[in-house]
Rosetta silent file (secondary structure, phi, psi, omega in degrees, C-alpha in Angstrom):
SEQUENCE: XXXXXXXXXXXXXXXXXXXXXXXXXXXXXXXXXXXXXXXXXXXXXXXXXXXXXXXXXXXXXXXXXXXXXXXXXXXXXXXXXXXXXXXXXXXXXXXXXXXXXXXXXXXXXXXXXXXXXXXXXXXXXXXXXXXXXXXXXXXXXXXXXXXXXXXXXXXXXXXXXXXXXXXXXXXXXXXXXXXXXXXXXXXXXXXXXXXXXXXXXXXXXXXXXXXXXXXXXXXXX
SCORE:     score description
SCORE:     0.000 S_00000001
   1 L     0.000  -43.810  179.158  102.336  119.219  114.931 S_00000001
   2 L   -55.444  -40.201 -172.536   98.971  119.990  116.388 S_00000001
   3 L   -90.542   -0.995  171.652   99.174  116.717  118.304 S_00000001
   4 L    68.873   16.646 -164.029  102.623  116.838  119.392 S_00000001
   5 L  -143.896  119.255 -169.392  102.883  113.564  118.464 S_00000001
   6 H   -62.000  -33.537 -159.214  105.469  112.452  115.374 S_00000001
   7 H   -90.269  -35.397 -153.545  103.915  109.341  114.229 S_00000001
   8 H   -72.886  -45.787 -169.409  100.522  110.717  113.956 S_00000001
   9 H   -41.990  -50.195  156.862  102.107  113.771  111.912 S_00000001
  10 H   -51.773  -81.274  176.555  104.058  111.112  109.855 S_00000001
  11 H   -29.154  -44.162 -164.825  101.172  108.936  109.396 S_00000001
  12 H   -92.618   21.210  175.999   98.629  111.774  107.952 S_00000001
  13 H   -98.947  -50.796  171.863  101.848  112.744  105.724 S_00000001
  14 H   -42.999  -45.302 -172.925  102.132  108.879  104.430 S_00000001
  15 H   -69.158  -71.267 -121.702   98.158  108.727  103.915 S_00000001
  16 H  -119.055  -19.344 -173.686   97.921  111.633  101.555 S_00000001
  17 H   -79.702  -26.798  179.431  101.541  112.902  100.143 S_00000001
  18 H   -63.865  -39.784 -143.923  102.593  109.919   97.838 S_00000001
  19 H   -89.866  -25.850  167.920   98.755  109.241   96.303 S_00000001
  20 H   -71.557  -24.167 -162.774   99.120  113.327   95.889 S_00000001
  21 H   -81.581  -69.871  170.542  102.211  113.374   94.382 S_00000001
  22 H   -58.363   -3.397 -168.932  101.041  110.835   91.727 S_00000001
  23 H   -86.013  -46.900  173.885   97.719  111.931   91.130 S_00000001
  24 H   -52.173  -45.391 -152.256   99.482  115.667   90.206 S_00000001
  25 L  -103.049   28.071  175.862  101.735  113.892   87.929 S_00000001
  26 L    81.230   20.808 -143.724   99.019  111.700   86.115 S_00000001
  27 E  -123.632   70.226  171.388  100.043  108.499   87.666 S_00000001
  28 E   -74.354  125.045  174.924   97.092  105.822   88.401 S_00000001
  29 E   -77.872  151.741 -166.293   97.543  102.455   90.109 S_00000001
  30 E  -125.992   54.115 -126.770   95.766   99.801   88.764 S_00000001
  31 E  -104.588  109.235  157.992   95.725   97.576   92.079 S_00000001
  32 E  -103.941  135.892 -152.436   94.523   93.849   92.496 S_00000001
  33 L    95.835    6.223 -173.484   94.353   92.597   95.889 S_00000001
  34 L   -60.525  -35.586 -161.241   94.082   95.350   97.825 S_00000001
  35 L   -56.254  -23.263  162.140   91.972   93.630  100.102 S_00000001
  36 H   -50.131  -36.167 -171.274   95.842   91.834  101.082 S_00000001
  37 H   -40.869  -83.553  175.213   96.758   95.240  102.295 S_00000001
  38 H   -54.810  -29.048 -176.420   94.833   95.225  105.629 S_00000001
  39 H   -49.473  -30.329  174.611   94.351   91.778  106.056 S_00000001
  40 L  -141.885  137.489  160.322   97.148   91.152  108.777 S_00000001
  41 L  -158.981  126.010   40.128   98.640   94.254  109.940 S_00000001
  42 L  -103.653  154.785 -170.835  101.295   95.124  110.786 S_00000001
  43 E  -133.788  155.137  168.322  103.378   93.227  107.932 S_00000001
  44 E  -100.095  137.627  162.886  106.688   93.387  106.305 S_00000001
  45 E   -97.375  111.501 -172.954  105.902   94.517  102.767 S_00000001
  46 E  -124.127  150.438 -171.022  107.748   93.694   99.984 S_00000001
  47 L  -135.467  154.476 -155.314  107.831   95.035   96.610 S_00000001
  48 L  -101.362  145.655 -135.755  109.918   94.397   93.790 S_00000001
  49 L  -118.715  106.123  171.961  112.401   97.617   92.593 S_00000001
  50 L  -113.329  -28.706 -159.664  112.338   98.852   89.358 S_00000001
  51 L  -124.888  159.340  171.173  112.285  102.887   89.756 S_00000001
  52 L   -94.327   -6.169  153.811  113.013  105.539   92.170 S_00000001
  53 L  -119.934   32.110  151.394  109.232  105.905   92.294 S_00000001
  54 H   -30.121  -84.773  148.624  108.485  102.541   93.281 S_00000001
  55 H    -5.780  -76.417 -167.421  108.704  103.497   97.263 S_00000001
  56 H   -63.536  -33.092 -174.950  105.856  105.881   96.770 S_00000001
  57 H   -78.098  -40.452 -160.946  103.418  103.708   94.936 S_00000001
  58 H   -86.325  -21.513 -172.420  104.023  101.044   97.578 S_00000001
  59 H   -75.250  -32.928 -160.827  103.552  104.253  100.291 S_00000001
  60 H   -65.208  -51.508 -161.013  100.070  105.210   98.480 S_00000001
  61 H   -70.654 -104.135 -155.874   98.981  101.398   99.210 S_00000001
  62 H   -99.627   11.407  136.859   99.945  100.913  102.395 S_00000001
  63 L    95.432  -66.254 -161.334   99.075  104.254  103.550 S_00000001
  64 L  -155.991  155.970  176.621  100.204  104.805  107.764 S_00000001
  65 L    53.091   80.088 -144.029  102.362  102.924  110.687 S_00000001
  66 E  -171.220  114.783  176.221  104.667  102.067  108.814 S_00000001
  67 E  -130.970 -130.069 -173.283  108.798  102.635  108.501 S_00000001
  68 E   175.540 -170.820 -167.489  111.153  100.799  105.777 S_00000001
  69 E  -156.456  149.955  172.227  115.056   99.620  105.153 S_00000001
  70 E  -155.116 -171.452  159.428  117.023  100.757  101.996 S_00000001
  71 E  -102.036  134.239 -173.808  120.409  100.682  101.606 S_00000001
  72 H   -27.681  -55.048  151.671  122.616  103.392  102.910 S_00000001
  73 H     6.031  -81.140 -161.577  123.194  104.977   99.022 S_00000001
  74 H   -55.334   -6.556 -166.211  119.636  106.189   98.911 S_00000001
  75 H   -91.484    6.801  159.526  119.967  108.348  101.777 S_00000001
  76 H  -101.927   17.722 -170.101  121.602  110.667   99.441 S_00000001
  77 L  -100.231  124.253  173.624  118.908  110.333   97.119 S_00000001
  78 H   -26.527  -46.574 -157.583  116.918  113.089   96.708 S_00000001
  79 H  -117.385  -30.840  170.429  113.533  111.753   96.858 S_00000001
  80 H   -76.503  -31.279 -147.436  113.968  108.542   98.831 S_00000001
  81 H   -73.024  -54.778 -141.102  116.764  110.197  101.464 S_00000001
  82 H   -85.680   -0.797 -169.872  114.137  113.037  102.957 S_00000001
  83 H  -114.419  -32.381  162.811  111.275  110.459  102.981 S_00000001
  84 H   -72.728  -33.351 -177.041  113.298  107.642  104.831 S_00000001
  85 L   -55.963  -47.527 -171.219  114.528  110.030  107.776 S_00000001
  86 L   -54.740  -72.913 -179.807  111.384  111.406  108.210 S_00000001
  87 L   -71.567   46.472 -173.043  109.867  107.670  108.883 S_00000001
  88 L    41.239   65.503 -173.921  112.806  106.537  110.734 S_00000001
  89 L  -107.768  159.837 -174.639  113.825  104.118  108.076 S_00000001
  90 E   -93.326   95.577 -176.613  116.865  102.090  108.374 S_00000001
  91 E   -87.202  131.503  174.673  119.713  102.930  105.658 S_00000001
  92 E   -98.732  139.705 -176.177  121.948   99.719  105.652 S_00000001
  93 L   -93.936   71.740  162.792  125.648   99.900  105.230 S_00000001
  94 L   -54.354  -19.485  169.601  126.144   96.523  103.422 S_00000001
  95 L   -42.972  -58.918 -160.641  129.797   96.880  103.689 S_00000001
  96 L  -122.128  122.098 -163.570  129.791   96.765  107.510 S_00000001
  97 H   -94.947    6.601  174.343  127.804   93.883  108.542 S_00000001
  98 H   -90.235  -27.422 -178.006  128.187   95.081  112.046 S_00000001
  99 H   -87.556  -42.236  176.604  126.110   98.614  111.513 S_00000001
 100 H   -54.527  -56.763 -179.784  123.657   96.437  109.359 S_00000001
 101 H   -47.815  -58.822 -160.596  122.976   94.294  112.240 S_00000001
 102 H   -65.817  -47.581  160.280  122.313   97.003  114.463 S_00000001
 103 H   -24.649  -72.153  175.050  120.256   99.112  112.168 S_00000001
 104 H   -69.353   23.648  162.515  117.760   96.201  111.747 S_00000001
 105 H   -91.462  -19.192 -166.019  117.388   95.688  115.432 S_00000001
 106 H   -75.315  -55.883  157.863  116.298   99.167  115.325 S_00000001
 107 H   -14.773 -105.536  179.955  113.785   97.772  112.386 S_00000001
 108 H    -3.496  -62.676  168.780  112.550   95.150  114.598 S_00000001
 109 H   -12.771  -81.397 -171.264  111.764   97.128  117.192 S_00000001
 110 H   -56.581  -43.785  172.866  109.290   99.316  115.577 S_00000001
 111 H   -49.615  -29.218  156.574  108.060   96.606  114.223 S_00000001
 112 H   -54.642  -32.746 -170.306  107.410   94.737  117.768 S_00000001
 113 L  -111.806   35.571  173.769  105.655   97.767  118.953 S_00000001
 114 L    75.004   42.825 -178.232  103.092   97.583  115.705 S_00000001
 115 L  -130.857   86.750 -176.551  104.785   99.438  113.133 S_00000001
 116 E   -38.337  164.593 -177.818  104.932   97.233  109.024 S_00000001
 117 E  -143.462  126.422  177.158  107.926   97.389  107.517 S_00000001
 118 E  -108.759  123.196  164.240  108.558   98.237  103.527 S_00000001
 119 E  -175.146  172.180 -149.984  111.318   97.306  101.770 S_00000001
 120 L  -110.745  100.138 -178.555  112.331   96.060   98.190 S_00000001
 121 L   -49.463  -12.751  159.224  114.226   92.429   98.933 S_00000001
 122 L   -51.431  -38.184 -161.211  116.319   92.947   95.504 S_00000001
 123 L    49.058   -0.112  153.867  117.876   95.544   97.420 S_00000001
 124 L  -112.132  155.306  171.784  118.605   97.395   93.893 S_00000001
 125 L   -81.483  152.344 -179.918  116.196   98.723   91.144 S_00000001
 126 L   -96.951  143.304  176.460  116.244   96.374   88.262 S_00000001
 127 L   -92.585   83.914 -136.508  117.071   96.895   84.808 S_00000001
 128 H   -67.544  -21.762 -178.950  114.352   95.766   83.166 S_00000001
 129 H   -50.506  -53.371  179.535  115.265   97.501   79.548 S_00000001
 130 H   -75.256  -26.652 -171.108  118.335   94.988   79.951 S_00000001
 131 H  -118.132   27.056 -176.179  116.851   91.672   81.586 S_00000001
 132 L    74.773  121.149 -172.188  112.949   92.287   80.474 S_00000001
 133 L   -62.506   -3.842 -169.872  109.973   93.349   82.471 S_00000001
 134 L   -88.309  -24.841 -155.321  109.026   89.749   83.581 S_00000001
 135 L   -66.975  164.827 -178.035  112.301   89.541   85.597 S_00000001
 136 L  -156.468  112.620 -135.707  112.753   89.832   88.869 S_00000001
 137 L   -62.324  176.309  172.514  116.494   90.195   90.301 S_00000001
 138 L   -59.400  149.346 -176.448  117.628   87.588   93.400 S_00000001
 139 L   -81.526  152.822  145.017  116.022   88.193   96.947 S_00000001
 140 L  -113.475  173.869 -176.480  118.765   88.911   99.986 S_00000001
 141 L   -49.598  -36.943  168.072  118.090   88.036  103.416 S_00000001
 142 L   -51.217  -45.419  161.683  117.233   90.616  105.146 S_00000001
 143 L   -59.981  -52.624 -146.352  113.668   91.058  105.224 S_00000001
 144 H   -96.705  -12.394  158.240  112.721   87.911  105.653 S_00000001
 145 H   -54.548  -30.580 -154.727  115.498   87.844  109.151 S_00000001
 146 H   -70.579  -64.233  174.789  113.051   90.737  110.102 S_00000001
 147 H   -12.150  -94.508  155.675  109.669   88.650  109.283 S_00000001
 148 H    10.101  -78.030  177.239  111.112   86.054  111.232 S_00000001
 149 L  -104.252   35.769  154.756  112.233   87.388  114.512 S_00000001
 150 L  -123.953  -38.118  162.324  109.498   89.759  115.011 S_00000001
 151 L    66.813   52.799  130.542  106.523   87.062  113.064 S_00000001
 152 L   -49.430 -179.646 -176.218  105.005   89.311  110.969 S_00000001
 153 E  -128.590  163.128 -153.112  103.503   87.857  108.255 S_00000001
 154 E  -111.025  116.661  167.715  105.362   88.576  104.793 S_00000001
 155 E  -118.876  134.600 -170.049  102.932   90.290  101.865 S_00000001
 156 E   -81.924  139.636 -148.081  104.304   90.488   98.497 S_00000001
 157 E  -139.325   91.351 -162.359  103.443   93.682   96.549 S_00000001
 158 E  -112.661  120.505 -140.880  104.159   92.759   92.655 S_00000001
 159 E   -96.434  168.839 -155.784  104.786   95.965   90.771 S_00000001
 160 L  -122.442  -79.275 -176.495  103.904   95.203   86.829 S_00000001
 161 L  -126.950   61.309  158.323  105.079   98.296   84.756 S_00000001
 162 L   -39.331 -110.554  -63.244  106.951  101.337   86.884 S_00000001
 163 L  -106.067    3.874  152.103  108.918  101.614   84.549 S_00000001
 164 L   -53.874  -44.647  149.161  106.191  103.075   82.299 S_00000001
 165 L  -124.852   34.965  172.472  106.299  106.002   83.889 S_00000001
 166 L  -157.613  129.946  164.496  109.350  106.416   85.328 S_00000001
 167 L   -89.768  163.050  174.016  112.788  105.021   83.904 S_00000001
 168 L   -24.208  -40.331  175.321  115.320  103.347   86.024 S_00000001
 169 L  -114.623   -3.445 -148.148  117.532  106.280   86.955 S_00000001
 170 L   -93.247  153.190  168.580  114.957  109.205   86.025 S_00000001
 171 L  -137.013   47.559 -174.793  113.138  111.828   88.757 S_00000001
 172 L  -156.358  119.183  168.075  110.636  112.911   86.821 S_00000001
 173 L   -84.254 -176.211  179.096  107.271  110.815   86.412 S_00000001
 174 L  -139.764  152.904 -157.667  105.457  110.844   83.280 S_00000001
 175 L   -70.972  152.142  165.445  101.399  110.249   83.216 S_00000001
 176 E   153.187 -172.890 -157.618  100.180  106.729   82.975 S_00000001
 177 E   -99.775  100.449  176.061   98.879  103.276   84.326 S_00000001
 178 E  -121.256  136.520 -178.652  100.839  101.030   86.790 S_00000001
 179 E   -89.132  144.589  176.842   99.338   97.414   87.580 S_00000001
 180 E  -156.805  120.999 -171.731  100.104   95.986   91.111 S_00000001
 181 E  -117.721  147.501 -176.127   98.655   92.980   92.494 S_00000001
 182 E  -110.104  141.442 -153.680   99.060   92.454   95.992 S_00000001
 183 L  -115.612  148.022 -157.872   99.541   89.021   97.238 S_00000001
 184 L   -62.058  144.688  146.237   97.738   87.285  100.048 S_00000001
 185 L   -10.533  121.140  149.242   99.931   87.399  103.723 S_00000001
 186 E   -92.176  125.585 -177.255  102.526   84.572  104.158 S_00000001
 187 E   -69.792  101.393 -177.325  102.892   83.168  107.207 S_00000001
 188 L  -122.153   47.868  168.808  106.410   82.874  108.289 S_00000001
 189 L  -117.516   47.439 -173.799  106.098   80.906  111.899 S_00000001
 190 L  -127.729    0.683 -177.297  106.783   77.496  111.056 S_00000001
 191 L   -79.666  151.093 -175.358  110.414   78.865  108.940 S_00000001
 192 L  -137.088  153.547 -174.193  113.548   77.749  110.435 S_00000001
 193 L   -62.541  -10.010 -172.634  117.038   79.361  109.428 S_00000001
 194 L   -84.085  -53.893 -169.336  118.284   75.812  107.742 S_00000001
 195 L   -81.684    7.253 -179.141  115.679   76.156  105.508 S_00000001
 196 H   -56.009  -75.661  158.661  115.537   80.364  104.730 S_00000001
 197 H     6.154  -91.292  174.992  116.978   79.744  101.206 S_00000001
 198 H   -33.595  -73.399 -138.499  114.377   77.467   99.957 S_00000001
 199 H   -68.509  -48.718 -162.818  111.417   79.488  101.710 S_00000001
 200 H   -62.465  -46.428  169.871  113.343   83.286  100.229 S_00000001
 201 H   -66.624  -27.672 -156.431  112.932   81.386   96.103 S_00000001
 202 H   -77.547  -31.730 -179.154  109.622   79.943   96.868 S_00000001
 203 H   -61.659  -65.642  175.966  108.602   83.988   97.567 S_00000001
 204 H   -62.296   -4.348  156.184  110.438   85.238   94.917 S_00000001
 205 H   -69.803  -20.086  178.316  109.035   82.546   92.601 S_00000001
 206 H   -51.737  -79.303 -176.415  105.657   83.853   93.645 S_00000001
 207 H   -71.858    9.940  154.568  106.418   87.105   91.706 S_00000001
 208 H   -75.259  -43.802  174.786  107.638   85.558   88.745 S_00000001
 209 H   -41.859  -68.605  174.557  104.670   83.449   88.402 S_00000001
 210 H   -39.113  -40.463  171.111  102.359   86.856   88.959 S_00000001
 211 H   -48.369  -46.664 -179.455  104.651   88.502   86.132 S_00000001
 212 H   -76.585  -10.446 -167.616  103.859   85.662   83.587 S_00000001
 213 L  -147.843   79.833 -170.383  100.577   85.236   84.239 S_00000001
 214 L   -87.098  156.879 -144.328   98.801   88.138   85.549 S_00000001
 215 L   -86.194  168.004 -175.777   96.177   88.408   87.579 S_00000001
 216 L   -63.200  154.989 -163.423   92.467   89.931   86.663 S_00000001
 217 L   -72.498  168.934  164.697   92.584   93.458   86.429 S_00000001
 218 L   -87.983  173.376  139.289   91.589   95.889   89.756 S_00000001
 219 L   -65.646  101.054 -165.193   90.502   99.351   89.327 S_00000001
 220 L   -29.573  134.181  158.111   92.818  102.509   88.632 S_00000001
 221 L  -134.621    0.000    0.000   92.714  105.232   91.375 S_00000001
């Protein structure tokens, strides 16, 4: 507001209200890899969806210039709706693959003019109480379409145990510990669309591997 200028006002809202919102409600990240964050930026980030306060832990991380994709749903979601508008995020109408399209052009964009892009490639939160905490549900397409035709570099953001302090459908955190290792930048300008399949498993095999076998620990903040 002082500056008259929306992104910076977004940006010092990004830096400090998610890492406040958990810190009031007891909530440390336990982060390996950070040093992934910054390394190529701007990036599409993706992190895998277990909670409705996923999205914030992934905000605290990577902090400013920065907008996101969800699916059209959340934008009636309390806590996700008033936090995508605000960054211009892209709610997708999966239904109508014609609205979808346009939306991510809009995506693109920002991204073109040096703005990362967050979003959870499951495109639902997973139930891990039913499939187990190592799981990690099928990627869709979309992200890695952005990655692609703007060529960003892709960084995977592998979330360990939300679901510790938050359950699946719940809006209320509870105090505790979440591990997240952040995975070096992929490089996606040698992918071609015949081969997007292959390239979309090889990612999401990435974060199964990190589930099963995890990496040394980082330091809570």
């Amino acid at each position: 507001m002082l500056t008259w200028n929306k992104r910076t006002g977004v940006n010092f809202l990004s830096r400090y209200w998610p890492e406040t919102m958990l810190a009031l409600s007891g909530v440390k990240l336990n982060v390996t890899g950070a040093e992934n964050l910054t390394a190529r930026r701007p990036a599409v980030f993706l992190f895998n969806h277990r909670n409705n306060f996923d999205i914030f832990m992934v905000a605290a991380l990577v902090r400013d210039n920065w907008t996101g994709v969800a699916k059209i749903e959340l934008e009636r979601n309390p806590l996700i709706g008033p936090l995508g508008k605000l960054m211009d995020a892209a709610f997708i109408d999966r239904a109508d693959s014609a609205a979808a399209v346009a939306a991510l052009a809009g995506v693109e964009e920002a991204a073109r003019k040096g703005l990362s892009i967050v979003i959870a490639p499951e495109g639902t939160r997973m139930d891990t109480e039913a499939v187990g905490p190592l799981e990690v549900g099928p990627f869709k397409k979309g992200a890695f379409r952005i990655a692609m035709a703007t060529g960003l570099p892709i960084v995977p953001i592998v979330i360990r145990n939300s679901d510790s302090v938050a359950g699946r459908n719940t809006y209320r955190l509870v105090p505790g510990t979440v591990d997240i290792a952040v995975l070096p930048p992929i490089d996606v300008s040698d992918w071609t669309p015949e081969e997007l399949p292959k390239r979309i498993e090889q990612v999401r095999t990435r974060y199964l591997e990190t589930l099963a076998d995890w990496p040394a620990a980082g330091t809570p903040s």
